[in-house]
matplotlib code that plots the C-alpha trace (Angstrom):
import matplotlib.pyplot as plt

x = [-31.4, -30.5, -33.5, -33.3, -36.2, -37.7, -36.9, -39.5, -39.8, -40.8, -39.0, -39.4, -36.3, -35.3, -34.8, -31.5, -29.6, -27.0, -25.4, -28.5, -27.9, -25.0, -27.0, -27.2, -28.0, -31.0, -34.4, -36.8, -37.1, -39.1, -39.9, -42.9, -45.0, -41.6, -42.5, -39.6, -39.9, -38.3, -38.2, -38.1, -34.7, -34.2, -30.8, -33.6, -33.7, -30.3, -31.4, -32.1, -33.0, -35.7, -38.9, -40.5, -40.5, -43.2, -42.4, -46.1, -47.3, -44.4, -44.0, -42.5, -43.1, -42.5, -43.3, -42.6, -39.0, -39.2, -36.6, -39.0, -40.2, -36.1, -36.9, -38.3, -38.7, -40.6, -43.7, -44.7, -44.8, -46.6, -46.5, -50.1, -50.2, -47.5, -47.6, -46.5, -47.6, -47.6, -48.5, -48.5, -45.6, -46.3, -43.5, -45.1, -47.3, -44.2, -43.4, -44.8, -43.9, -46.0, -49.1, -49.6, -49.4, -51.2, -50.6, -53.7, -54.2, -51.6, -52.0, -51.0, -52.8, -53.1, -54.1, -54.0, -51.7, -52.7, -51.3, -51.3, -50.8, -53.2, -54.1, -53.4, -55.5, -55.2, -58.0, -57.7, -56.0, -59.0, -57.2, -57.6, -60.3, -62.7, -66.7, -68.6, -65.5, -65.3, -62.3, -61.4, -59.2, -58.9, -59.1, -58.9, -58.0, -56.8, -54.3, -51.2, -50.0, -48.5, -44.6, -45.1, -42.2, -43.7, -44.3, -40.4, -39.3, -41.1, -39.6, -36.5, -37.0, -38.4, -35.2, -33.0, -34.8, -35.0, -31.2, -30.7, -32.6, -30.3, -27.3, -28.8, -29.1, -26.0, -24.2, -26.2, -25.4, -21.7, -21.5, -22.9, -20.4, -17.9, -19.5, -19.4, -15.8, -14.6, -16.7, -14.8, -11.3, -12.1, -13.1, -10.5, -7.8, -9.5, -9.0, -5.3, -4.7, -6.1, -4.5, -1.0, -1.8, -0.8, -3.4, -2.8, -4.0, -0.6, -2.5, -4.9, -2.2, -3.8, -5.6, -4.0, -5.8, -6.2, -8.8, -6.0, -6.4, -4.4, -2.1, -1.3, -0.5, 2.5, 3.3, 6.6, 7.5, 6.7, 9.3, 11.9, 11.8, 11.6, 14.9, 16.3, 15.9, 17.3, 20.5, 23.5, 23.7, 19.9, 21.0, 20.5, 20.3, 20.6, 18.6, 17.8, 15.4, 16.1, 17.7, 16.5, 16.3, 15.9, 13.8, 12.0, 8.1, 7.0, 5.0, 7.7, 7.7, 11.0, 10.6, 12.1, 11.5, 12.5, 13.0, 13.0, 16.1, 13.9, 10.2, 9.1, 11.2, 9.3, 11.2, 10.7, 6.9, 6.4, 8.6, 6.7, 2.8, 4.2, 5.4, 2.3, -0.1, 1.8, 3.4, 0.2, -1.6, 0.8, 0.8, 3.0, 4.9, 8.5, 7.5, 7.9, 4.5, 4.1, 3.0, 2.3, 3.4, 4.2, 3.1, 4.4, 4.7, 8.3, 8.9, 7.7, 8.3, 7.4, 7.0, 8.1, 7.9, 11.6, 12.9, 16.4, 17.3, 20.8, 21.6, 21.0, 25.0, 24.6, 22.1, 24.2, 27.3, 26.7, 29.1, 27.6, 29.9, 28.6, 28.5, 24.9, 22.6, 19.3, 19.0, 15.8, 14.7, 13.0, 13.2, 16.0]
y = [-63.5, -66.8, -69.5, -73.1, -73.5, -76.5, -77.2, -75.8, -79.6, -82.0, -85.0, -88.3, -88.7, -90.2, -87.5, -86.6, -83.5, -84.8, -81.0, -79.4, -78.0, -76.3, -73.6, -71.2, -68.3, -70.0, -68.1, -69.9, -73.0, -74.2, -77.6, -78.2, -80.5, -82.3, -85.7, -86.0, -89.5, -90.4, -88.7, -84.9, -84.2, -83.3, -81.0, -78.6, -77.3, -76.0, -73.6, -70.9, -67.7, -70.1, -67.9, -69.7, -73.7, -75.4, -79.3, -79.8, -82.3, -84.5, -88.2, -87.3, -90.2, -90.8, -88.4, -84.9, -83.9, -82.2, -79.8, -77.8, -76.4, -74.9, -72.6, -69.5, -67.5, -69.5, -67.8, -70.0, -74.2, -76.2, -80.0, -81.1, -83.5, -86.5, -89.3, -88.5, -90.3, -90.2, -87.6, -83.8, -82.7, -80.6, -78.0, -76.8, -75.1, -73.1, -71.5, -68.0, -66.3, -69.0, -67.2, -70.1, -74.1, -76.5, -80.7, -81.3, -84.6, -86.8, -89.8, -87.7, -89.3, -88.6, -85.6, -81.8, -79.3, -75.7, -74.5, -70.7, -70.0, -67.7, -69.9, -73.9, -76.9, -80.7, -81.8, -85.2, -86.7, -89.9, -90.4, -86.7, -85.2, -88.3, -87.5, -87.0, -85.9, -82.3, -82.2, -78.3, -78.8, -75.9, -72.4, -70.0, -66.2, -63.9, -66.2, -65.0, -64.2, -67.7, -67.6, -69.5, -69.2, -66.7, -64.5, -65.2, -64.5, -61.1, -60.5, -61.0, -59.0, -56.1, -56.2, -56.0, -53.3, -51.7, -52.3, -50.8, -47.8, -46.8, -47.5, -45.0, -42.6, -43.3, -43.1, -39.6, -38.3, -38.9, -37.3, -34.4, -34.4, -34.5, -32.1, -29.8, -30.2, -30.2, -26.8, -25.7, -26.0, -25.1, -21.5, -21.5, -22.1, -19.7, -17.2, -18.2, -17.5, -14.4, -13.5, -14.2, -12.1, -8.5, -6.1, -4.9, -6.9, -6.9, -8.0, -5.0, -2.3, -0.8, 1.2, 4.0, 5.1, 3.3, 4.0, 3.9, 7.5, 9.7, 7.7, 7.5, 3.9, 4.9, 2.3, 0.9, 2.2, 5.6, 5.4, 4.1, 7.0, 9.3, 7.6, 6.9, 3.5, 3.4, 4.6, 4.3, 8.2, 8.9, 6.6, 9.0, 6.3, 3.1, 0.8, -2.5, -3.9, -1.1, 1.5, 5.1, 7.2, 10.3, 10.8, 13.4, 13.1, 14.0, 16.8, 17.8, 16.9, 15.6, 12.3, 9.9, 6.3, 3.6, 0.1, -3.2, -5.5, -8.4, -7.8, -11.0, -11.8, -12.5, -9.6, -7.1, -7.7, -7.5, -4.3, -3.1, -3.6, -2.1, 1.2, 1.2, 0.4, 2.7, 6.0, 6.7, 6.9, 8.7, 12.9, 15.3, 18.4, 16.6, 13.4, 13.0, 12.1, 9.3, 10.6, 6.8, 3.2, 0.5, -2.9, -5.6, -9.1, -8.8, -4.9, -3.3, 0.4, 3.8, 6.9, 9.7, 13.7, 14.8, 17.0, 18.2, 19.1, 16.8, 13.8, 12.5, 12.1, 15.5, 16.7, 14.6, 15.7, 19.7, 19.0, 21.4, 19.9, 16.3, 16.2, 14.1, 17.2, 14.9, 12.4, 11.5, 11.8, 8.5, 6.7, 4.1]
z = [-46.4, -46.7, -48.5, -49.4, -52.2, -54.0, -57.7, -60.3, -61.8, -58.5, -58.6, -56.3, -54.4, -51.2, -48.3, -46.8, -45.7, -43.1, -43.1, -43.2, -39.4, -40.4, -42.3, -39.2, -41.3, -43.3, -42.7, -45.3, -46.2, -49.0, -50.1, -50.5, -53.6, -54.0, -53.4, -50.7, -48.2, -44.9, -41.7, -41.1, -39.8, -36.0, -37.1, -38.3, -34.9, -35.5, -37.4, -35.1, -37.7, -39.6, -39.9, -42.6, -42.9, -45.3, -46.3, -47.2, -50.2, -49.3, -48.2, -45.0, -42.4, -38.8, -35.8, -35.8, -34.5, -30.7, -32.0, -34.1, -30.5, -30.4, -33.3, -31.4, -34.2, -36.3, -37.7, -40.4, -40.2, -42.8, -42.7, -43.9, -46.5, -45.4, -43.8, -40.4, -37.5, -33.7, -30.9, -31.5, -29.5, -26.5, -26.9, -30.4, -27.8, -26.0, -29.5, -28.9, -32.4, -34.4, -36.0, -38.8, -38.4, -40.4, -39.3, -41.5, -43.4, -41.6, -39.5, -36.0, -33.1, -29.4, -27.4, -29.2, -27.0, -26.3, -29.6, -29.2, -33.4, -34.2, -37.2, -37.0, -39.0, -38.0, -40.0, -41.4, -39.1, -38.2, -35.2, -33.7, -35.7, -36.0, -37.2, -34.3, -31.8, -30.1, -30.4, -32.0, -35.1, -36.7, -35.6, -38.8, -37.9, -40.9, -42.8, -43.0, -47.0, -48.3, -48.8, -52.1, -54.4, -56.9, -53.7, -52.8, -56.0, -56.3, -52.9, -54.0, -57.1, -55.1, -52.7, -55.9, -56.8, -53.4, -54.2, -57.3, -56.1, -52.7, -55.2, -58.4, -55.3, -54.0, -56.9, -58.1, -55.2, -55.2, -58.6, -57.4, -54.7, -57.4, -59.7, -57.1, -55.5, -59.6, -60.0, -56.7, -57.7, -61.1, -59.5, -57.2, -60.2, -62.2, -59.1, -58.2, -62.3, -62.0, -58.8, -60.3, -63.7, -63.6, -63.1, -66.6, -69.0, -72.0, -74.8, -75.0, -75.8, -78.2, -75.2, -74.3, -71.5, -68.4, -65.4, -62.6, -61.3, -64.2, -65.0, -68.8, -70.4, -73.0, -75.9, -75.9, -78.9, -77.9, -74.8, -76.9, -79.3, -76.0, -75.1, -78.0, -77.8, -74.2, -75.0, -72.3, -72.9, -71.4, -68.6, -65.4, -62.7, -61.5, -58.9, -57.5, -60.5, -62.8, -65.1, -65.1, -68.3, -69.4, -72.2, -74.1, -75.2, -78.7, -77.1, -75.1, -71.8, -70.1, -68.4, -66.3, -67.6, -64.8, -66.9, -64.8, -65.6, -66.1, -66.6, -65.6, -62.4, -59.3, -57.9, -60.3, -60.8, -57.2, -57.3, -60.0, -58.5, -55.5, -57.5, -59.5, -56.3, -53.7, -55.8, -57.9, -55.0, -52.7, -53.5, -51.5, -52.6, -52.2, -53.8, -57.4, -58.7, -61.3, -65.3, -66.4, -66.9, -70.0, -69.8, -72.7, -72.6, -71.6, -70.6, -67.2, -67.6, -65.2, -66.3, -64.0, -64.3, -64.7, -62.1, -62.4, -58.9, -59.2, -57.2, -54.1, -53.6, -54.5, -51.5, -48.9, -50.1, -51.1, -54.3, -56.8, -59.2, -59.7, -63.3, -63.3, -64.0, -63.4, -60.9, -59.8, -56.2, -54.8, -57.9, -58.1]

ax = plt.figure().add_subplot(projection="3d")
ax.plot(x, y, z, "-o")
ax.set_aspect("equal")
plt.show()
């Protein structure tokens, strides 16, 4: 909203605003109790958006400019207390949005017009309004609140805070937004982490048991006494992502130890889950079953039940003299 207000200390100066019409967007104008002289300018019916136009407790002379009459969406006019003279112009009576007009205590002569404000004064004027005339000068409906400039100021202050309010909410409400979407990838990294982790966790391996059917969790140190420290002579096999060995428990038991060449390959932990996930839970009389596992921080290790039925060379071939005694079945 544009507004064009008088100065807070009135001073007497001569009147003049030769651009004045080029301020199309102007919507209140405000000058009054400055002591301003001359004639009121005809540009101001340029200004097309004016809603509010008070020049009262000037010095303003002269007739008042037809061109107000182009301003049809004036609401408010006040130009009491000049000096202006001459005839009331007819077309202030073709301005339909005026509710408030007061032309009082000029020198305005000549016939009144069928003003159709809702609120309009032309007392003293001696010319219109003389004692004893019938003449109706005023008609007084509920005034309209005056657009003084302490009421324009707080209506400015009241749009800045209007302002500042939409923005606080705007802004809280972006945070949120990014609160939110921050919380979401937050979860969603703390799931893809997770995801990525082996389903063991490594740094608990003081537990030796582990709730994945009956499988056993061995400690490393355990399977490389059982192999004697994965020796080349307890080699039995080899496959894909690892070396079989044959090792011996302290309680006894013979077992085949499958050892992943690198623990933490892509390949060889995907090999290993899918050993873990698919043989442990896979039973059948000519399937080797699984005894346990060994998870480090750089080891991936299976445990198998030893069977010493000979190779699979040696079951394709029929040579009973293959000099591996224990080659595991479905292993490597």
């Amino acid at each position: 909203m544009f507004v064009l207000q008088r100065s807070s200390k009135p001073q007497f100066f001569r009147y003049s605003f030769p651009t004045i019409g080029n301020l199309t967007n102007l919507q209140l104008l405000l000058l009054q109790d400055n002591n301003i002289s001359g004639h009121i300018p005809f540009e101001l019916g340029k200004l097309l958006k004016l809603r509010t136009l008070d020049l009262s407790n000037n010095n303003f002379s002269g007739q008042i400019p037809d061109t107000l009459s182009h301003l049809k969406g004036l609401q408010y006019l006040r130009l009491n207390n000049n000096s202006l003279s001459g005839a009331i112009p007819p077309s202030l009576a073709n301005m339909p949005q005026l509710t408030f007009l007061d032309l009082s205590f000029n020198n305005l002569s000549g016939p009144v017009p069928g003003l159709l404000a809702k609120t309009f004064n032309i007392v003293g004027n001696s010319l219109i309004c003389a004692a004893g005339t019938k003449q109706d000068c005023s008609r007084s409906r509920p005034m309209p609140m005056y657009l003084s400039s302490n009421s324009l100021q707080n209506s400015q202050l009241s749009c800045r805070h209007k302002s500042h309010r939409i923005a606080l909410a705007f802004g809280s409400s972006i945070a949120c937004i990014c609160i939110l979407i921050l919380g979401f990838g937050l979860l969603l990294w703390w799931r893809q982490r997770n995801n990525k982790q082996i389903f063991f966790d490594v740094n608990k391996q003081h537990r030796e048991e582990v709730c994945l059917g009956n499988l056993k969790r061995f400690h490393i140190k355990e399977l490389q006494v059982a192999t004697n420290n994965f020796s080349s002579g307890n080699l039995v096999g080899k496959g894909g992502f690892g070396n079989v060995y044959k090792g011996y428990l302290q309680d006894g038991t013979i077992v085949a130890v499958k050892r992943l060449k690198d623990g933490n390959a892509i390949g060889g932990e995907i090999q290993f889950q899918i050993d873990m996930k698919m043989i442990s839970l896979t039973v059948h009389r000519n399937l080797l079953r699984l005894y346990g596992f060994c998870v480090t921080a750089t080891e991936r290790l299976l445990v198998y039940f030893y069977m010493s039925n000979g190779s699979v060379a040696t079951r394709l071939k029929g040579n009973d003299n293959e000099a591996n005694d224990g080659y595991m079945l479905l292993v490597c």
